[in-house]
C-alpha positions as CSV (number, residue, x, y, z in Angstrom):
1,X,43.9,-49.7,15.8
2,X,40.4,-48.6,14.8
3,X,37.5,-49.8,16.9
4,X,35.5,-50.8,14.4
5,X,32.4,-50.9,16.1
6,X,32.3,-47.8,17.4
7,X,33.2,-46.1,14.1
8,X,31.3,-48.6,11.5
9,X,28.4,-45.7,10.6
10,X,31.1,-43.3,9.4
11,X,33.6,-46.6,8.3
12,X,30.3,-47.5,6.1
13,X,30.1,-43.9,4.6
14,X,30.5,-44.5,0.9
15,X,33.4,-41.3,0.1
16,X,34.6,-41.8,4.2
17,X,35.9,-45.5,4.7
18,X,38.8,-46.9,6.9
19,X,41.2,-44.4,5.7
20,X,39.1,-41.1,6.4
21,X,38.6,-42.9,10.0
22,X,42.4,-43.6,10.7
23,X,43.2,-39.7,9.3
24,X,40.9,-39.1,12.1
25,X,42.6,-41.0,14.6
26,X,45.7,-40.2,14.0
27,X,45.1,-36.3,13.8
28,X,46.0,-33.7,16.8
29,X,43.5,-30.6,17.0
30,X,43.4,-27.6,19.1
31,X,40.0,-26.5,20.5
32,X,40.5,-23.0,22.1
33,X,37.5,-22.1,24.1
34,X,35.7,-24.4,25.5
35,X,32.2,-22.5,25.5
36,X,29.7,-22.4,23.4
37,X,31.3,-23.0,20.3
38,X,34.0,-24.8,21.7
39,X,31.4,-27.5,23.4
40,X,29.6,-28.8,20.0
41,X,33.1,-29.2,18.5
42,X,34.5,-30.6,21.0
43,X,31.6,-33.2,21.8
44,X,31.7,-34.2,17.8
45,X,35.1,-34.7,17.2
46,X,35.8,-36.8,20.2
47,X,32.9,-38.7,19.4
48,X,33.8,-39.2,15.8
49,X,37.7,-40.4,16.9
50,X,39.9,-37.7,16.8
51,X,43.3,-39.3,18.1
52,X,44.5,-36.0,20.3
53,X,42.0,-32.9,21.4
54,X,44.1,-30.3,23.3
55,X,41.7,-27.8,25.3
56,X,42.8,-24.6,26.1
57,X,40.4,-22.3,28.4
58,X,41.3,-20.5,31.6
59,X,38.4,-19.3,32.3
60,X,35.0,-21.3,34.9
61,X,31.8,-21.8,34.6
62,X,29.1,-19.7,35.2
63,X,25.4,-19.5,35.8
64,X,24.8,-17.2,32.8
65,X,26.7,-20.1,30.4
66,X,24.0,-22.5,30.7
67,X,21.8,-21.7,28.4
68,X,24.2,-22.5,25.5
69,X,27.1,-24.5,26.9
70,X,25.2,-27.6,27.3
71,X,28.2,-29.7,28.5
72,X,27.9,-28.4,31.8
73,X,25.5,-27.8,35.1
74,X,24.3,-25.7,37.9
75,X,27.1,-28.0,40.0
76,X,29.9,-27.0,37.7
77,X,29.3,-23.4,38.6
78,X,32.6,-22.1,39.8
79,X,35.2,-24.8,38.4
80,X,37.2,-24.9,35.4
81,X,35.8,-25.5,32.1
82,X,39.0,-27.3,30.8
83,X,38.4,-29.7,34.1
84,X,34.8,-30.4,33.4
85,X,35.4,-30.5,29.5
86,X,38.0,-33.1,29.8
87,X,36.2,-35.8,32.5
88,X,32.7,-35.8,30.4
89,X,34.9,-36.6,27.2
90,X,36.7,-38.8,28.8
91,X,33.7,-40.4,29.8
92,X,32.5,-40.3,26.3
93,X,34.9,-41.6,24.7
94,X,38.1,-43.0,27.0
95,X,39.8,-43.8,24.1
96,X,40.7,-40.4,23.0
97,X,44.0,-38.5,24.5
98,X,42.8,-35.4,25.9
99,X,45.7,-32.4,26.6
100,X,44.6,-29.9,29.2
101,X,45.4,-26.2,28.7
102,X,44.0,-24.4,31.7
103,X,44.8,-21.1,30.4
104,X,43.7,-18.3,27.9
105,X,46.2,-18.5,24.4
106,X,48.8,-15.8,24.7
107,X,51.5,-13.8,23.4
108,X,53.7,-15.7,25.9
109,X,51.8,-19.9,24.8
110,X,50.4,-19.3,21.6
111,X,53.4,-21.0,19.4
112,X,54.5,-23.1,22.1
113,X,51.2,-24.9,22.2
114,X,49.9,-24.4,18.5
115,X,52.8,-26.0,17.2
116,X,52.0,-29.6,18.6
117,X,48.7,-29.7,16.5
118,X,47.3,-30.1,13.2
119,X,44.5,-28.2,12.9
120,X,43.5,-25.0,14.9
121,X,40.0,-24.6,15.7
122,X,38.8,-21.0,17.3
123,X,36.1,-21.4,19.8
124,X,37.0,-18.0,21.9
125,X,34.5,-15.6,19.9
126,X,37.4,-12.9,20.9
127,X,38.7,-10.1,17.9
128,X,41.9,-9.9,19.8
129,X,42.3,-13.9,19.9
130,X,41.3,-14.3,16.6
131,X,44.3,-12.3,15.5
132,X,46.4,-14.0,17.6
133,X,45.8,-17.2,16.6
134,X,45.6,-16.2,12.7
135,X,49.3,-15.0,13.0
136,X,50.2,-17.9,14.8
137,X,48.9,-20.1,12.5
138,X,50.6,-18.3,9.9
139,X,54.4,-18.5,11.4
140,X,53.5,-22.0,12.0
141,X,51.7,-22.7,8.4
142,X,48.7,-24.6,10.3
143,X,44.8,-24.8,9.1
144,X,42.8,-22.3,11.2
145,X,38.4,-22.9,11.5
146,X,36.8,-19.8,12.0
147,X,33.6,-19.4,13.9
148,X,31.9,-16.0,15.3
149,X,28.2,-15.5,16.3
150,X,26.5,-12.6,17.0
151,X,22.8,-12.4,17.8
152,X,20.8,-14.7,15.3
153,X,23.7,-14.9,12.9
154,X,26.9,-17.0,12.4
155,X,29.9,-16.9,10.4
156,X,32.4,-20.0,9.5
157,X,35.7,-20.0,7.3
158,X,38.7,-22.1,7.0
159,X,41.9,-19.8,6.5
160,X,45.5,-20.3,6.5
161,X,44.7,-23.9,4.6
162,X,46.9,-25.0,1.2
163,X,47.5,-21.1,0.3
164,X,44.4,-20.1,1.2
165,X,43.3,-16.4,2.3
166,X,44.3,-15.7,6.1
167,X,42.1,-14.2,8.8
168,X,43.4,-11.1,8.4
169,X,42.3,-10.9,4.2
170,X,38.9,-10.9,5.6
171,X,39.3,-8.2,8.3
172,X,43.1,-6.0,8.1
173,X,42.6,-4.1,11.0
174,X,40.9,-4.5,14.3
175,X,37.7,-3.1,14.7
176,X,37.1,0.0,16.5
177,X,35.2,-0.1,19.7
178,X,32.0,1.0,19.0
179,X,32.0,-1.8,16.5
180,X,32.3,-5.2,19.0
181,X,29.4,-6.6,19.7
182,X,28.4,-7.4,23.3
183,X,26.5,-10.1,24.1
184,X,25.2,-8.8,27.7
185,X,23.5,-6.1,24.9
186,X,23.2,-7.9,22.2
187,X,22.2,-11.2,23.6
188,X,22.9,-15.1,22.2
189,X,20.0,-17.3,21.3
190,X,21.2,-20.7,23.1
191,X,21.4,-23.0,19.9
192,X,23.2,-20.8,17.8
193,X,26.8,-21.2,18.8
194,X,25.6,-24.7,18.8
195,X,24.9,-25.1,15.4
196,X,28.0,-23.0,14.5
197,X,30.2,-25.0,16.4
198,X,28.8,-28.0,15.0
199,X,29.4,-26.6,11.4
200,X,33.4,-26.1,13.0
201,X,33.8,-29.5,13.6
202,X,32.6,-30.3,10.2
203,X,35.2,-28.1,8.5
204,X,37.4,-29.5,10.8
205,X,37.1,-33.3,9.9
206,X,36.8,-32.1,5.8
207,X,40.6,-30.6,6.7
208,X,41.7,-33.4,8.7
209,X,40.2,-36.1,5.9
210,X,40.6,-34.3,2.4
211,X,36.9,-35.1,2.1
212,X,34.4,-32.9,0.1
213,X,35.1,-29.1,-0.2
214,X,35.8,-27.1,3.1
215,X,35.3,-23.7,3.3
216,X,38.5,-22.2,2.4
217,X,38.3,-19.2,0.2
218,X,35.0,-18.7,1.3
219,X,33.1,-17.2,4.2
220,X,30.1,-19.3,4.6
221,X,27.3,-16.8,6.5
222,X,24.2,-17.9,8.5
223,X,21.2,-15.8,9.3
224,X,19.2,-18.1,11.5
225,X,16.8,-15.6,11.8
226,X,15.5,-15.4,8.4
227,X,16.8,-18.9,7.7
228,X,18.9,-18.1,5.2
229,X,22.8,-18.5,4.3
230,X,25.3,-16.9,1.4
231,X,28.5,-16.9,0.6
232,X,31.0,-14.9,0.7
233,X,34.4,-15.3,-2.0
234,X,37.9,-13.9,-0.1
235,X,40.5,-13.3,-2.0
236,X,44.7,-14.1,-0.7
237,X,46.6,-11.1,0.1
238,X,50.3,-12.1,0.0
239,X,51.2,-9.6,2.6
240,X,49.5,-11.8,4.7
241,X,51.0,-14.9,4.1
242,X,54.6,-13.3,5.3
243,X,54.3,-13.2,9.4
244,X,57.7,-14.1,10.8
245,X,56.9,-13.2,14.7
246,X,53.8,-12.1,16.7
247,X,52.6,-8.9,17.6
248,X,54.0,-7.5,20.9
249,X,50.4,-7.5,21.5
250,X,47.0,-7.8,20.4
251,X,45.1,-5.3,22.6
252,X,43.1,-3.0,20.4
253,X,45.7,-0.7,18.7
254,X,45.7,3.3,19.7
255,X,43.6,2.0,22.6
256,X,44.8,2.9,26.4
257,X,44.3,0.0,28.9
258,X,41.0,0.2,30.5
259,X,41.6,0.8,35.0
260,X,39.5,-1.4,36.8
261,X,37.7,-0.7,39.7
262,X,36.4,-3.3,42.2
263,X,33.3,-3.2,43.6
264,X,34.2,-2.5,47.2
265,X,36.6,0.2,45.7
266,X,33.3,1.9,44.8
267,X,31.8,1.0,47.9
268,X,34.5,3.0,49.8
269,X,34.4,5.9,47.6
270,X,30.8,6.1,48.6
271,X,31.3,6.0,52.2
272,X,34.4,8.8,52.1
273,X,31.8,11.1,49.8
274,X,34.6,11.1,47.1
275,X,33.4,13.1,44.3
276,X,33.3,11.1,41.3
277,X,30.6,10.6,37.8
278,X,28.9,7.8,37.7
279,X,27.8,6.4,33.8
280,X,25.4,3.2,33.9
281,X,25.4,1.9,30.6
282,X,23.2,-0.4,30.8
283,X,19.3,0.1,28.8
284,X,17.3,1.7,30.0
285,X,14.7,-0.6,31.5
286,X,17.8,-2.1,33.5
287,X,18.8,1.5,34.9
288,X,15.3,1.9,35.8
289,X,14.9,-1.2,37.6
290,X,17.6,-0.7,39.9
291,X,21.0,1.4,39.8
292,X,23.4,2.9,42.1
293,X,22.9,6.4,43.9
294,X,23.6,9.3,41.6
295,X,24.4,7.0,38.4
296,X,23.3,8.9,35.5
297,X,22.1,6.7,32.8
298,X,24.1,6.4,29.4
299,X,23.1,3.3,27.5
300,X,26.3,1.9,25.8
301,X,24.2,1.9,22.5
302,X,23.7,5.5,22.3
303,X,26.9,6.4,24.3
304,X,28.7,7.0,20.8
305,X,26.8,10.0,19.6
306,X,26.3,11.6,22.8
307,X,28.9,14.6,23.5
308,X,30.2,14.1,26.8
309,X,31.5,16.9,28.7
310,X,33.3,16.1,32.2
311,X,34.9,18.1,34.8
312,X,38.8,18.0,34.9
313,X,39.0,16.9,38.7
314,X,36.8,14.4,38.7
315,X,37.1,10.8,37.8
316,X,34.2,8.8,35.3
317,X,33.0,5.6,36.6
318,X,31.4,3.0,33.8
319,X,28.9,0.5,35.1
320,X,27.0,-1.9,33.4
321,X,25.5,-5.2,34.7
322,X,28.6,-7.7,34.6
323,X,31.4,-5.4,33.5
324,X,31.2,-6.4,30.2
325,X,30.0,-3.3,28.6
326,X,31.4,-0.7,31.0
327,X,34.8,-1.8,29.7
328,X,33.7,-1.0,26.3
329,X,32.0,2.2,27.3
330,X,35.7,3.1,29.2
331,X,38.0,2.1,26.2
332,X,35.7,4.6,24.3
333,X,35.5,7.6,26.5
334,X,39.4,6.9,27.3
335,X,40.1,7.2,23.5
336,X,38.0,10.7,23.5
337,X,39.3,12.3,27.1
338,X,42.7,11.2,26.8
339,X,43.3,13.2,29.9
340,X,40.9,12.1,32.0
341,X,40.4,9.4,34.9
342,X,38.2,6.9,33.7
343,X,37.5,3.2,35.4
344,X,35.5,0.5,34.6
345,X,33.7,-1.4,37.9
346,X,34.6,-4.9,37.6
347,X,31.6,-7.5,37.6
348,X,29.3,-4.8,37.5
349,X,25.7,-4.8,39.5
350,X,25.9,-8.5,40.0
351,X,29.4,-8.3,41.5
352,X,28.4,-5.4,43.8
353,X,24.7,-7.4,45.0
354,X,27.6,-10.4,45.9
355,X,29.5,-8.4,47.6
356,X,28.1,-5.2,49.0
357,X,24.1,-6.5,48.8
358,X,21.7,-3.7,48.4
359,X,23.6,-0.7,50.0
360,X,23.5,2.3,47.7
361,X,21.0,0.9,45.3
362,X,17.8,2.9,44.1
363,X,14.7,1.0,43.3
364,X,12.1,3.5,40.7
């Protein structure tokens, strides 16, 4: 049953009505990622009466979320996002059902849990995700809403929808690794993925509905920046309509898995005097504020036209401020010293402060 009251502003909606409501109601959507694209949607459509929201997220929350993931606090800090995610919407609105995923979509989940759903939403902001979930969507012919940021800008599609172009006619192949963005480098303006997540939900209730025109076909770009917004027309490539399985896996092709290196790993290799190269990618104005004994600054953003040459014997280290961008860094040089021993420090400087403190760091 509808509950009238709650509803009547959308109920009253000339071109909406009791039937767009009960589509509503009786519809099952996916929200994967519950960050901060996945908050906005989330927030909106449980709002708005969405029968069934699965969540699926393994990862917690952390300090550097707040500033755009306006669902949560300085006391969630540490605990699940799915947890949180689920007893604030329950709290919002106790008559939705709410399926808890507390894990990333894999390889191993992805049709498993897809499959129970109507509409897919992707709120992860991940290349290798966003394949995932476009193939899976495929195999199981269900509507997929697109959303990236990056910076001041936002992008926002609806593929895989009544024979409509897939992820994959917008971009075939993954990109290459000097071509992800990083947000500890490039940075997120807090409203952004707000407003892009918002836009999500939209689509998402236009699918779910059959009201207006959603943005299949299209991809609908926002510079927030400049304040301004086009269009972009896709165009179906049948290939990519005929997935019958999943990938074996959606790490970057022709790339090596990056080896990580904890932070008291590093620590250890200081106090035997192991020989080893040290690369902090990180700017410049953060290498020169502090960085580890002997690091040799190499900012990720020039790290792809510099020449590198290494000694056989000894193995690179990539640093950068959370690990983030030393991964990057590593999957590149790994690509271009095939041979060589290359790590990325996990959590970078703010995991060493936590764990080691100030031991080995240089203040200029």
């Amino acid at each position: 049953m509808i509950l009238s009251e709650r509803y009547s502003r959308q109920i009253n909606l000339q071109g909406f009505g009791a039937e767009a409501q009960q589509k509503l109601q009786q519809a099952k959507v996916l929200v994967a990622g519950a960050g901060g694209l996945g908050i906005p949607v989330l927030q909106y459509l449980c709002a708005m009466g969405v029968g069934t929201i699965g969540i699926a997220d393994g990862d917690v929350v952390s300090i550097s979320n707040l500033n755009r993931q306006v669902m949560y606090t300085e006391n969630d800090a540490g605990k699940p996002k799915v947890e949180i995610a689920i007893a604030k919407l329950s709290e919002q609105n106790p008559s939705i059902n709410l399926l808890p995923f507390y894990q990333f979509l894999s390889v191993d989940n992805v049709l498993e849990i897809v499959k129970e759903f109507d509409v897919i939403i992707d709120a992860t902001d991940n290349f290798s995700v966003r394949y995932l979930i476009n193939d899976a969507c495929v195999i199981l012919n269900k509507p997929f809403v697109y959303g990236a940021i990056h910076q001041f800008e936002g992008h926002v599609s609806v593929f895989n929808f009544n024979g409509g172009p897939t992820y994959r006619c917008l971009y075939p192949d993954f990109p290459s690794v000097e071509e992800i963005p990083d947000c500890n480098t490039a940075g997120v303006l807090g409203v952004v993925p707000g407003i892009i997540g918002c836009y999500q939900g939209l689509e998402a209730v236009k699918v779910i509905t059959g009201i207006g025109k959603n943005s299949s076909g299209y991809l609908q770009i926002f510079d927030f920046l400049q304040n301004d917004q086009y269009q972009v027309k896709l165009k179906l490539k049948p290939e990519n309509k005929q997935l019958t399985r999943l990938a074996a896996s959606y790490e970057q092709p022709n790339c090596r898995v990056v080896q990580p290196l904890k932070a008291a790993e590093l620590f250890n290799w200081y106090n035997q005097q192991k020989r080893f190269i040290l690369l902090d990618v990180r700017e410049q104005e953060e290498y020169n504020q502090a960085h580890l004994k002997n690091a040799v600054s190499a900012p990720l953003s020039n790290l792809y036209e510099q020449n590198q040459a290494f000694d056989d014997n000894i193995p690179v280290v990539t640093f950068c401020q959370k690990g983030g961008r030393s991964t990057i860094a590593a999957k590149f040089l790994t690509e271009k010293h095939s041979d060589k021993e290359i790590y990325s420090v996990q959590g970078g400087m703010e995991q060493w402060l936590k764990e080691i403190g100030n031991k080995y760091i240089i203040h200029e």
